[in-house]
C-alpha positions as CSV (number, residue, x, y, z in Angstrom):
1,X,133.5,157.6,93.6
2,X,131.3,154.8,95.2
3,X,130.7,156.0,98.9
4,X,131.5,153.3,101.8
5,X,129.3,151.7,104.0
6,X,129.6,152.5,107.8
7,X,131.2,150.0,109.7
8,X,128.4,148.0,111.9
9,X,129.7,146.2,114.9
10,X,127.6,142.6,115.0
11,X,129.7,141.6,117.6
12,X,128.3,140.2,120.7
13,X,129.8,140.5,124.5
14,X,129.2,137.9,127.1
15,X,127.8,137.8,130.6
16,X,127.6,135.9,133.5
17,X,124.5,136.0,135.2
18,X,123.5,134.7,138.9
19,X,120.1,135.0,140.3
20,X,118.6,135.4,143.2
21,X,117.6,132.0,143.9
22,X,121.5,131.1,143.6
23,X,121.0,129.5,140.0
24,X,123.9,131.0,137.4
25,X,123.9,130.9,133.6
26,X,127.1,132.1,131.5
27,X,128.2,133.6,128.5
28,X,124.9,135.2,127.3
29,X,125.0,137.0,124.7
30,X,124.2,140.9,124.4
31,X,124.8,142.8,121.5
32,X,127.7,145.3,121.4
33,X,125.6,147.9,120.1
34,X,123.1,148.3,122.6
35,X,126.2,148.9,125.2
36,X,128.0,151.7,126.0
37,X,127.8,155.0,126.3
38,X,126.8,156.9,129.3
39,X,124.9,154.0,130.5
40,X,127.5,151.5,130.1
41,X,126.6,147.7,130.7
42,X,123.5,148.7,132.5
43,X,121.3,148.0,129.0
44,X,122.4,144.0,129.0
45,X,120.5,143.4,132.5
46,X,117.0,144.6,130.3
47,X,118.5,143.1,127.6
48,X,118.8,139.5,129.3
49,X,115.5,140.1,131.0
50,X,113.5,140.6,128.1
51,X,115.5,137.2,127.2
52,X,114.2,135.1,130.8
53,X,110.6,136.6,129.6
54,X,110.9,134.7,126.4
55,X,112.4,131.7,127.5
56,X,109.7,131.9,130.6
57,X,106.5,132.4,128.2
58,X,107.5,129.0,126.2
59,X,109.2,127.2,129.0
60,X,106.5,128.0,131.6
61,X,109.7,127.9,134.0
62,X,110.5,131.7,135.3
63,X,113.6,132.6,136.2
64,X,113.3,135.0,138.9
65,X,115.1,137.9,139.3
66,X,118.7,138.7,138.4
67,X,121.2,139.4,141.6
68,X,123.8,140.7,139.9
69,X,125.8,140.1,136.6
70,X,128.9,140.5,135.3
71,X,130.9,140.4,131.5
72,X,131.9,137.1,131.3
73,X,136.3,136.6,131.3
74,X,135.9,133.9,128.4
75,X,135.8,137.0,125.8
């Protein structure tokens, strides 16, 4: 009997981000699997940080730092 493969979610959940400079950016995208558990949402804000530092390093534009964020209600 062939065994199954476990199920891996792919899926992606949306946030709404607003900085502390007043700018806001929404729907990015954070990958199910690194949310969750006993830490809850708190992995997308390191998630989308480690995003801003890429987009910063080839932009040259920085961001700044994140005020607060919230799943977006578009999902």
């Amino acid at each position: 009997m062939a065994r199954k493969k476990p199920v891996v979610d792919a899926g992606f959940v949306l946030f709404d981000v607003v900085y502390q400079d007043g700018r806001q950016t929404s729907n990015r995208k954070v990958p199910a699997a690194d949310l969750g558990g006993l830490d809850g949402d708190d992995p997308a804000k390191t998630f989308i940080e480690e995003q801003d530092r890429k987009i910063a390093e080839m932009s040259g534009q920085s961001r700044g730092p994140i005020k607060t964020m919230k799943r977006s209600p578009n999902q």
